[in-house]
PDB file of N, CA, C and O in Angstrom:
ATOM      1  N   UNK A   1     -22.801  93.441  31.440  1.00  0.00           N
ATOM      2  CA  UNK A   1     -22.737  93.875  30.064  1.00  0.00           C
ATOM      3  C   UNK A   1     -21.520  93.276  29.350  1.00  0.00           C
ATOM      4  O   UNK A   1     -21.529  92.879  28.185  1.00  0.00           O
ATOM      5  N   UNK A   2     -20.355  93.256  30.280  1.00  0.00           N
ATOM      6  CA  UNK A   2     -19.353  92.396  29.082  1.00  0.00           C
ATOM      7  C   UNK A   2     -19.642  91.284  28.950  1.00  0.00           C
ATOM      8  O   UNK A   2     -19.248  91.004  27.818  1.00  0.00           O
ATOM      9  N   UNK A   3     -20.337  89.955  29.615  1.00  0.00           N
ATOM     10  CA  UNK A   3     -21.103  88.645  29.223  1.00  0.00           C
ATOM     11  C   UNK A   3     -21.276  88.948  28.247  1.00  0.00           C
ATOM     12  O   UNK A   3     -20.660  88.491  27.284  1.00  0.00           O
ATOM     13  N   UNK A   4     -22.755  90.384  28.143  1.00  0.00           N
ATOM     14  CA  UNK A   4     -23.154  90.087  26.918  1.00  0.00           C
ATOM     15  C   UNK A   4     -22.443  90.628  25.924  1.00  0.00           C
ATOM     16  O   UNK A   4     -22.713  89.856  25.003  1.00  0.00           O
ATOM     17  N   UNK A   5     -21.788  91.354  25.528  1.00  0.00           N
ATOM     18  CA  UNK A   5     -20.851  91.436  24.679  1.00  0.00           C
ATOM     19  C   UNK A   5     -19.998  90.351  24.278  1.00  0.00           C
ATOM     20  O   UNK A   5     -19.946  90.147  23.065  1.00  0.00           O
ATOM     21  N   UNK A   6     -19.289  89.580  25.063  1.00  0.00           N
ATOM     22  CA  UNK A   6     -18.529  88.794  24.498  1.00  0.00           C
ATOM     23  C   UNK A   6     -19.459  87.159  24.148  1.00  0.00           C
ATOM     24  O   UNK A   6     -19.157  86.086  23.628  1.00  0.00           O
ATOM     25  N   UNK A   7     -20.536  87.676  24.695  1.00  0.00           N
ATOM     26  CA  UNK A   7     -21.500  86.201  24.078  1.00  0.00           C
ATOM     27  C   UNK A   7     -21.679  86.729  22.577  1.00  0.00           C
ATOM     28  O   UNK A   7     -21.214  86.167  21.586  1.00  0.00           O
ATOM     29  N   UNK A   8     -22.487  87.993  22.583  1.00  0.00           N
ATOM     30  CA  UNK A   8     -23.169  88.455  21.225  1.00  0.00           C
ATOM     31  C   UNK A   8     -22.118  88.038  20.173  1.00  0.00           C
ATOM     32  O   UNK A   8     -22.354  87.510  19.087  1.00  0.00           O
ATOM     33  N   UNK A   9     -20.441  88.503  20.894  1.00  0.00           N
ATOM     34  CA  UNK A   9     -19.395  88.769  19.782  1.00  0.00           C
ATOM     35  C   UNK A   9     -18.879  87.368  19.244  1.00  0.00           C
ATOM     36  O   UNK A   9     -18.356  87.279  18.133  1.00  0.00           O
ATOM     37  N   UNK A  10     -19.057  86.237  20.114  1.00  0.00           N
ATOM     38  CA  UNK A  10     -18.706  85.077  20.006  1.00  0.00           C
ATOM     39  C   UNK A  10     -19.907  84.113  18.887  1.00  0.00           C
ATOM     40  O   UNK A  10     -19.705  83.163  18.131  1.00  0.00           O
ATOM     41  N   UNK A  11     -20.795  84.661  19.129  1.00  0.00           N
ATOM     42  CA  UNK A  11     -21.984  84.270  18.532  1.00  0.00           C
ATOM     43  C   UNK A  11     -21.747  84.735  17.267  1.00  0.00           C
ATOM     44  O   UNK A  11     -21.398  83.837  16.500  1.00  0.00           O
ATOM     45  N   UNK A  12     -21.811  85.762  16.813  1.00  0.00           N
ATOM     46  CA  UNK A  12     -21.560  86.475  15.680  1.00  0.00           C
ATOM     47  C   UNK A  12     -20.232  85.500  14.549  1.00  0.00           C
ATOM     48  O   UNK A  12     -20.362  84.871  13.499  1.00  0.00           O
ATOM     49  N   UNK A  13     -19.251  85.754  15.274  1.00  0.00           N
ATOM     50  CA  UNK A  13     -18.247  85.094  15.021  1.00  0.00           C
ATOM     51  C   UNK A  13     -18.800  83.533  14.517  1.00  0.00           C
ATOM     52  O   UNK A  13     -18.817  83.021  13.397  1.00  0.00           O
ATOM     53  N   UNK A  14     -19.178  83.093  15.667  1.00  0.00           N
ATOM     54  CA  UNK A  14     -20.033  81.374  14.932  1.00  0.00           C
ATOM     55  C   UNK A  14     -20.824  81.217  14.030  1.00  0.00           C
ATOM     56  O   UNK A  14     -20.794  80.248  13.271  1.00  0.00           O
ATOM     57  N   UNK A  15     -21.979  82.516  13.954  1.00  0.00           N
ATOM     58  CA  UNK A  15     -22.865  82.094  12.752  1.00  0.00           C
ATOM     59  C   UNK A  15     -22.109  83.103  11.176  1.00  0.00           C
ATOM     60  O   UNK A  15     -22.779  83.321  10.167  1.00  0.00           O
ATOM     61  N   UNK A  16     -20.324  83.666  11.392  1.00  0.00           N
ATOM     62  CA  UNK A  16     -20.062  83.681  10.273  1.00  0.00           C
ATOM     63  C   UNK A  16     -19.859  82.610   9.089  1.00  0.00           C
ATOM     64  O   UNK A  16     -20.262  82.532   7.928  1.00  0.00           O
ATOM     65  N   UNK A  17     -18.753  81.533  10.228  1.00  0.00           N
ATOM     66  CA  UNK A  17     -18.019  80.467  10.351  1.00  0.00           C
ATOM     67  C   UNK A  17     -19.209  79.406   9.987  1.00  0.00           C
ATOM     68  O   UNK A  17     -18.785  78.274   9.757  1.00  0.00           O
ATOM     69  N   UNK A  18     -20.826  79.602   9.883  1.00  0.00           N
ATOM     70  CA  UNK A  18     -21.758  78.444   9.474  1.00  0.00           C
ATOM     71  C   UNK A  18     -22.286  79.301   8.235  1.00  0.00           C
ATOM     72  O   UNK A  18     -21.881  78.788   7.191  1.00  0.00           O
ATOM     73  N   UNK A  19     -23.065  80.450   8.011  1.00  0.00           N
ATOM     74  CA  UNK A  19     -23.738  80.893   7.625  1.00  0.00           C
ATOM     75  C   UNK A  19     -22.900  81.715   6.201  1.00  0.00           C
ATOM     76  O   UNK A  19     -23.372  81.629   5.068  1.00  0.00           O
ATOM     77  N   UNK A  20     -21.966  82.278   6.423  1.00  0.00           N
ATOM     78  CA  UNK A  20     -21.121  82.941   5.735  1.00  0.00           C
ATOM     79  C   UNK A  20     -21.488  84.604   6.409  1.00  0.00           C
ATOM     80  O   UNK A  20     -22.354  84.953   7.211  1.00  0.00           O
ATOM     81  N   UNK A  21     -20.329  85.460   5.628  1.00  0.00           N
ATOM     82  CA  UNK A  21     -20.504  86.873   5.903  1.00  0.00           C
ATOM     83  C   UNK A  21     -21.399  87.741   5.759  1.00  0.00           C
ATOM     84  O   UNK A  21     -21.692  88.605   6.585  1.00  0.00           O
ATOM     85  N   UNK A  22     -21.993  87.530   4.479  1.00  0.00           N
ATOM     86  CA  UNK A  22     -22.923  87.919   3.791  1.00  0.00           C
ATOM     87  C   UNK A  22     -24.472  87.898   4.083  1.00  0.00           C
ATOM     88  O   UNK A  22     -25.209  88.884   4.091  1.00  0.00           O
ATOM     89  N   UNK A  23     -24.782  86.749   4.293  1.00  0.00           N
ATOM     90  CA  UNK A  23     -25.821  86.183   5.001  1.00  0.00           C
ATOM     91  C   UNK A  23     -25.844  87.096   6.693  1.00  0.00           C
ATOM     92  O   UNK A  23     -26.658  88.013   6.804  1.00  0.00           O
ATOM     93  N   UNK A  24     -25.146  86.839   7.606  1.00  0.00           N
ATOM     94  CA  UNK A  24     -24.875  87.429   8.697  1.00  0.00           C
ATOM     95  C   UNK A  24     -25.024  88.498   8.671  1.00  0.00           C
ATOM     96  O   UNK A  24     -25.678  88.979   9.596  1.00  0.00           O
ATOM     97  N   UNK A  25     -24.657  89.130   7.930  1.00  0.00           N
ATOM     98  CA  UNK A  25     -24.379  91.000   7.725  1.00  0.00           C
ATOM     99  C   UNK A  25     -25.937  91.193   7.581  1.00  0.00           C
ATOM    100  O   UNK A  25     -26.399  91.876   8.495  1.00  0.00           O
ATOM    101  N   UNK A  26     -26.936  90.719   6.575  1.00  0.00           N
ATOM    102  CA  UNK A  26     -27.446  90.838   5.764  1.00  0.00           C
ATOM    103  C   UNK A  26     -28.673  90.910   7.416  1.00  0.00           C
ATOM    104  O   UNK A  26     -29.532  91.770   7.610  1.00  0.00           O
ATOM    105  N   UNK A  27     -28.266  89.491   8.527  1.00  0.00           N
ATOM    106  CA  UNK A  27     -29.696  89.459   9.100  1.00  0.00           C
ATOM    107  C   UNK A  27     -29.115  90.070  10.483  1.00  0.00           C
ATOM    108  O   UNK A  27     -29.710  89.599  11.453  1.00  0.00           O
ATOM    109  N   UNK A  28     -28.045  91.052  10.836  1.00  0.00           N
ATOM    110  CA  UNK A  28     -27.488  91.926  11.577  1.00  0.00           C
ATOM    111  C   UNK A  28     -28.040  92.920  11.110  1.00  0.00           C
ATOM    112  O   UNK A  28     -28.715  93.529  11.941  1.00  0.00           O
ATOM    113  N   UNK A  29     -28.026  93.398   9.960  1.00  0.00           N
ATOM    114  CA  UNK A  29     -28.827  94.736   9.988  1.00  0.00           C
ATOM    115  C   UNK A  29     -30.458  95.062  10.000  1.00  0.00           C
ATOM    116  O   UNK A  29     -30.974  96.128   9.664  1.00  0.00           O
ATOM    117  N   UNK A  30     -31.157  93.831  10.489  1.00  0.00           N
ATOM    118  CA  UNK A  30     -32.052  93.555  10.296  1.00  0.00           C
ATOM    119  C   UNK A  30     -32.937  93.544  11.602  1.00  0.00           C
ATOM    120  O   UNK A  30     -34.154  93.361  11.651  1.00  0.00           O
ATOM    121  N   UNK A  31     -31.561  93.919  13.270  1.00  0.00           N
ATOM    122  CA  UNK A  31     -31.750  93.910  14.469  1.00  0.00           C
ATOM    123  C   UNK A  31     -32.436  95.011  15.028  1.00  0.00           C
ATOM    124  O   UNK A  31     -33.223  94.828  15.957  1.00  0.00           O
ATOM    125  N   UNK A  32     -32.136  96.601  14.369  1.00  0.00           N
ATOM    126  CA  UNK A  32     -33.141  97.343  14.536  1.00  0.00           C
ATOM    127  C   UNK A  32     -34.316  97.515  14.524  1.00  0.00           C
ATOM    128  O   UNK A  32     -35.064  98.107  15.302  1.00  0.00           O
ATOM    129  N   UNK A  33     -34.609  96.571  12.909  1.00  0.00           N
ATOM    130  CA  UNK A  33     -36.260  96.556  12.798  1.00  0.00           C
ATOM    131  C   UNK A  33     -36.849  95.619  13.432  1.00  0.00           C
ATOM    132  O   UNK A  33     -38.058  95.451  13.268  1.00  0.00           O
ATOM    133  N   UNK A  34     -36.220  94.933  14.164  1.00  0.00           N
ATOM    134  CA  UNK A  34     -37.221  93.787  15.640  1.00  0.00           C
ATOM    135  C   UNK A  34     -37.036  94.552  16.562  1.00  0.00           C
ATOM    136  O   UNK A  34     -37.727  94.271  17.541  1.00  0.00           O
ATOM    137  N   UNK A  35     -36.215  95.652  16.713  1.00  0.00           N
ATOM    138  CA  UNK A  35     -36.150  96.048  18.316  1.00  0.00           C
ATOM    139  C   UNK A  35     -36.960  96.597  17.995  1.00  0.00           C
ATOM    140  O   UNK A  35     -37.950  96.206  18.614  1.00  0.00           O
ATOM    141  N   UNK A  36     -37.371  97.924  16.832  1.00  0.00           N
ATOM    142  CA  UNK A  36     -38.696  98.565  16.862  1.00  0.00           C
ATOM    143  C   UNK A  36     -40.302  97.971  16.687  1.00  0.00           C
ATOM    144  O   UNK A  36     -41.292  98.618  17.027  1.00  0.00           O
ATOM    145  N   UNK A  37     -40.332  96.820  16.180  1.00  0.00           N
ATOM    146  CA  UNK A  37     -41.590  96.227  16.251  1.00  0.00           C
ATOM    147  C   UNK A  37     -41.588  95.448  17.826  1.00  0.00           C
ATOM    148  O   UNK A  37     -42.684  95.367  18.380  1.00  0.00           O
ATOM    149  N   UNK A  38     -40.564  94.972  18.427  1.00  0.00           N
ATOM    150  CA  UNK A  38     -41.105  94.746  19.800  1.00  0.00           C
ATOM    151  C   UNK A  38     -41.293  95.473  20.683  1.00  0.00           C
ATOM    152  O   UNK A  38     -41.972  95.128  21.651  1.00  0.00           O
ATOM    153  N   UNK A  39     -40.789  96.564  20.587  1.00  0.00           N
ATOM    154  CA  UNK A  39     -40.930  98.456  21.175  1.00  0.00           C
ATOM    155  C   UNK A  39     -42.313  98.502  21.051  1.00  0.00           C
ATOM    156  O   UNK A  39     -42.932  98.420  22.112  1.00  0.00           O
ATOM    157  N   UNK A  40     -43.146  98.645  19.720  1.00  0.00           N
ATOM    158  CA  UNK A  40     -43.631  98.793  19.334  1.00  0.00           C
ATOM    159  C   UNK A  40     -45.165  98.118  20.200  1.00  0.00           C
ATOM    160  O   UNK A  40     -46.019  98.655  20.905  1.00  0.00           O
ATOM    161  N   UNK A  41     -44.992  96.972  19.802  1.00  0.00           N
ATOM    162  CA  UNK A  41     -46.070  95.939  20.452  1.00  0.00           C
ATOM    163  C   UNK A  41     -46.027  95.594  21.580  1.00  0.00           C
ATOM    164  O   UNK A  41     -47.150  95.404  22.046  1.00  0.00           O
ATOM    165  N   UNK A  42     -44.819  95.333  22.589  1.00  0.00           N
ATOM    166  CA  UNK A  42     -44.873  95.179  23.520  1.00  0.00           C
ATOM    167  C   UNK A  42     -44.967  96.271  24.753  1.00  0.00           C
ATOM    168  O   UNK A  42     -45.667  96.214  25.764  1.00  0.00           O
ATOM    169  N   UNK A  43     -44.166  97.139  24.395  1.00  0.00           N
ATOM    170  CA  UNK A  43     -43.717  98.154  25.258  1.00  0.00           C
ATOM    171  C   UNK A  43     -44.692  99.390  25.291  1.00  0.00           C
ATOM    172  O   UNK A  43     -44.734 100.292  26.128  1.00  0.00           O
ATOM    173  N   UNK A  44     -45.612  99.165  23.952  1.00  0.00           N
ATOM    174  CA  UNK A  44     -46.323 100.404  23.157  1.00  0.00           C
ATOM    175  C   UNK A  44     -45.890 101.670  22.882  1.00  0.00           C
ATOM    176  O   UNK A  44     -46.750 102.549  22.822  1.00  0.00           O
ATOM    177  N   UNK A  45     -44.374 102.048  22.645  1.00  0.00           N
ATOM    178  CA  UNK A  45     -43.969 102.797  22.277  1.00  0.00           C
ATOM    179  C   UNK A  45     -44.503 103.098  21.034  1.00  0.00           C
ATOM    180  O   UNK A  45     -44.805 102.209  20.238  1.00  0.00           O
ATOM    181  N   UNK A  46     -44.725 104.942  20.670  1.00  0.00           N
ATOM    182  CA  UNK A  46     -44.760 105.659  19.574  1.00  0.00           C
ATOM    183  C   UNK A  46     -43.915 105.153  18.324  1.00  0.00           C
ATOM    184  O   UNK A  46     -42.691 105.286  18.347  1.00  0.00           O
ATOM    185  N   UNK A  47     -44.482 104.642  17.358  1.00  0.00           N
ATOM    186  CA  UNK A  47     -43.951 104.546  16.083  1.00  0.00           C
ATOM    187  C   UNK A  47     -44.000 106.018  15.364  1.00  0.00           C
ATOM    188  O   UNK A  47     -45.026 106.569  14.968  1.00  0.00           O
ATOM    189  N   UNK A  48     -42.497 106.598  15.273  1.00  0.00           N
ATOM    190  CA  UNK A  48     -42.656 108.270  14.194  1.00  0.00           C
ATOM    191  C   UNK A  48     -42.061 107.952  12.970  1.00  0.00           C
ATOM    192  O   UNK A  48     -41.139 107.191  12.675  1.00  0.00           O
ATOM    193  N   UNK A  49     -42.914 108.833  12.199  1.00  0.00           N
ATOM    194  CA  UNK A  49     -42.679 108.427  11.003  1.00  0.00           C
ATOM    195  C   UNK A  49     -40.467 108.343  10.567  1.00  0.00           C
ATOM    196  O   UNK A  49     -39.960 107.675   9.665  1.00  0.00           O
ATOM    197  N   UNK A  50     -39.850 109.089  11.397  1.00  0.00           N
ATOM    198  CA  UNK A  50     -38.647 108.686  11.417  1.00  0.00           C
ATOM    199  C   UNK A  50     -38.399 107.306  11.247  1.00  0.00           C
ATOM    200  O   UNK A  50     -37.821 106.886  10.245  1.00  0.00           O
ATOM    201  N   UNK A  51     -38.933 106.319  12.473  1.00  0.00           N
ATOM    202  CA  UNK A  51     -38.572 104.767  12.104  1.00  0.00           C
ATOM    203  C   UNK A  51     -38.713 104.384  11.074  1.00  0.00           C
ATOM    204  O   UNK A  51     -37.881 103.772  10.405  1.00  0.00           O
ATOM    205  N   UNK A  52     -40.128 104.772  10.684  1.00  0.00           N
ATOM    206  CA  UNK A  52     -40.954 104.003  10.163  1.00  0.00           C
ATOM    207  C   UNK A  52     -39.753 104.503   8.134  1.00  0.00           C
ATOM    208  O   UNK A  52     -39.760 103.783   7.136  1.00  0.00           O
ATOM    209  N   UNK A  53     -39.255 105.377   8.231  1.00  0.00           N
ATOM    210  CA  UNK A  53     -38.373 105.450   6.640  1.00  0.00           C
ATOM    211  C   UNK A  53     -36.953 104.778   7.585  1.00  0.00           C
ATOM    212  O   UNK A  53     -36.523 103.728   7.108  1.00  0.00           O
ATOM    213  N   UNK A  54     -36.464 105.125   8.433  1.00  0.00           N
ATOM    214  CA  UNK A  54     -35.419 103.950   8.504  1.00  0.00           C
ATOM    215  C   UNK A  54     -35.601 102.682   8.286  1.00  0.00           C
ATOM    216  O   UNK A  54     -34.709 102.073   7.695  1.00  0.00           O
ATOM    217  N   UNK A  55     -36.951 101.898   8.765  1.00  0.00           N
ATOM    218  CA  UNK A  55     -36.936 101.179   8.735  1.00  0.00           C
ATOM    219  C   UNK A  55     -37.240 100.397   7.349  1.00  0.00           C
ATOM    220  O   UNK A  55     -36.930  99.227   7.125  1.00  0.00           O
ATOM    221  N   UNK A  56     -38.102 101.531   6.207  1.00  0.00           N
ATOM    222  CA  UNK A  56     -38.077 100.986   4.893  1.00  0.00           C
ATOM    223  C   UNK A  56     -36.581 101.186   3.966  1.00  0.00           C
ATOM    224  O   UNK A  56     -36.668 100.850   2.785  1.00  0.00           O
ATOM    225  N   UNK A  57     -35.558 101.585   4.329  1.00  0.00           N
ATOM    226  CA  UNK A  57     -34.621 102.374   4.320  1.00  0.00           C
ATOM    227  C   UNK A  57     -33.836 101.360   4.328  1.00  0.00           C
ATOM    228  O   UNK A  57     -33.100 101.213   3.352  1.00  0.00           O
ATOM    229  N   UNK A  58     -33.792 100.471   5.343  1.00  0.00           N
ATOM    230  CA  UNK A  58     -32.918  99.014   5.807  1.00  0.00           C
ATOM    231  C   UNK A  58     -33.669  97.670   5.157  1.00  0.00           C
ATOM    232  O   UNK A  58     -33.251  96.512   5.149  1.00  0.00           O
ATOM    233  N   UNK A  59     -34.649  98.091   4.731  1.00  0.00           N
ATOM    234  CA  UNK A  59     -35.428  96.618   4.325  1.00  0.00           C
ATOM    235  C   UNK A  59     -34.865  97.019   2.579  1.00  0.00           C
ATOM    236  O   UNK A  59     -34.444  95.974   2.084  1.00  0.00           O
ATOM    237  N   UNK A  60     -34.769  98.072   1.688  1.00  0.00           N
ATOM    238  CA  UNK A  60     -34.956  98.061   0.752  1.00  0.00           C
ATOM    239  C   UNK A  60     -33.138  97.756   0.230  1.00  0.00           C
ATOM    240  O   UNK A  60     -32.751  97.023  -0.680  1.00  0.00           O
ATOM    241  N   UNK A  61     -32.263  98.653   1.228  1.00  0.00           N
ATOM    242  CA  UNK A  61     -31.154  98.118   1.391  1.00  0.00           C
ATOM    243  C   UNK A  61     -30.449  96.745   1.149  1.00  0.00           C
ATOM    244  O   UNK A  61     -29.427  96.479   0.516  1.00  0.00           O
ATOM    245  N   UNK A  62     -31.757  95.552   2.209  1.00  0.00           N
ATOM    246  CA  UNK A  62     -32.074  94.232   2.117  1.00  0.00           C
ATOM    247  C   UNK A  62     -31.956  94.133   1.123  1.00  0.00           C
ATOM    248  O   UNK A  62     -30.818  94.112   0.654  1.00  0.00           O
ATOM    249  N   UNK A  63     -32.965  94.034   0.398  1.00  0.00           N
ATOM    250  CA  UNK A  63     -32.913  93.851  -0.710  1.00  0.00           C
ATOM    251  C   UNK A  63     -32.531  93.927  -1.917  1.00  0.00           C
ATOM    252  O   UNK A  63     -32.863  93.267  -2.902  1.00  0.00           O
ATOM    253  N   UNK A  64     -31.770  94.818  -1.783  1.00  0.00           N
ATOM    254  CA  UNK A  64     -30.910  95.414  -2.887  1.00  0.00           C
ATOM    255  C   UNK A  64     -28.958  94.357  -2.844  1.00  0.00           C
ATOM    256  O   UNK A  64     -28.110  94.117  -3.703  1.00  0.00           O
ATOM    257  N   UNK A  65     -29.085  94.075  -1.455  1.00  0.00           N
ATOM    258  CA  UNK A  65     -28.054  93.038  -1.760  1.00  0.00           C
ATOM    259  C   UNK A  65     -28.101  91.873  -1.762  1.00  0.00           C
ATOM    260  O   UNK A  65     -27.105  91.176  -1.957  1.00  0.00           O
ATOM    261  N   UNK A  66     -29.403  91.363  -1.521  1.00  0.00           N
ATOM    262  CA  UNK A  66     -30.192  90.432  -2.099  1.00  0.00           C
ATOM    263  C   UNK A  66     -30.145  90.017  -3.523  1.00  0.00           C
ATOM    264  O   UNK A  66     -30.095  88.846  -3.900  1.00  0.00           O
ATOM    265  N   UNK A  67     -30.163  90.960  -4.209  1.00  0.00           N
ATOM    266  CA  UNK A  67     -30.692  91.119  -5.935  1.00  0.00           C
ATOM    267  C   UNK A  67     -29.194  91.306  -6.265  1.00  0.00           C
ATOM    268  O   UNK A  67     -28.991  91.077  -7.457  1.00  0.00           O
ATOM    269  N   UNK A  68     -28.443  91.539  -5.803  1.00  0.00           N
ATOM    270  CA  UNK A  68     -26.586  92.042  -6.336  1.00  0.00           C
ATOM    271  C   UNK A  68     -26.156  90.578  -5.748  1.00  0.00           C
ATOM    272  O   UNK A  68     -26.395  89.835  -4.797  1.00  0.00           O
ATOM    273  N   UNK A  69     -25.315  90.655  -7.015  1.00  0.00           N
ATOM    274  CA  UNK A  69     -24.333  89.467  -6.723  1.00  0.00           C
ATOM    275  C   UNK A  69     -22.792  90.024  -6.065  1.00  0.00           C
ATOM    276  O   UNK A  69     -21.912  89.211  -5.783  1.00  0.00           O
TER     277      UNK A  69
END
């Protein structure tokens, strides 16, 4: 587990340094809603309606700093 930590953290760090902060932030918060659609499809875990408003919850979020300068 610290590999992966200090890969994830190193990684992170690199695609600030290409991508900018903003951008990064923007497709970091965006890691929940793939873990639940591969939960989802692969694993066949229960989708409850809980995810399912987090997950419009984080997309609309998206978008909202999307549309803000």
């Amino acid at each position: 587990s610290i590999i992966l930590t200090l890969g994830g953290a190193s990684l992170y760090q690199k695609s600030i340094s290409l991508i900018g902060a903003k951008n990064t932030s923007m497709l970091s918060t965006l890691e929940p809603i793939v873990s639940i659609i591969l939960g989802y499809f692969i694993l066949r875990e229960q989708l409850g309606f809980n995810q399912i408003i987090a997950v419009l919850c984080i997309v609309v979020a998206n978008f909202l700093l999307i549309k803000s300068n």
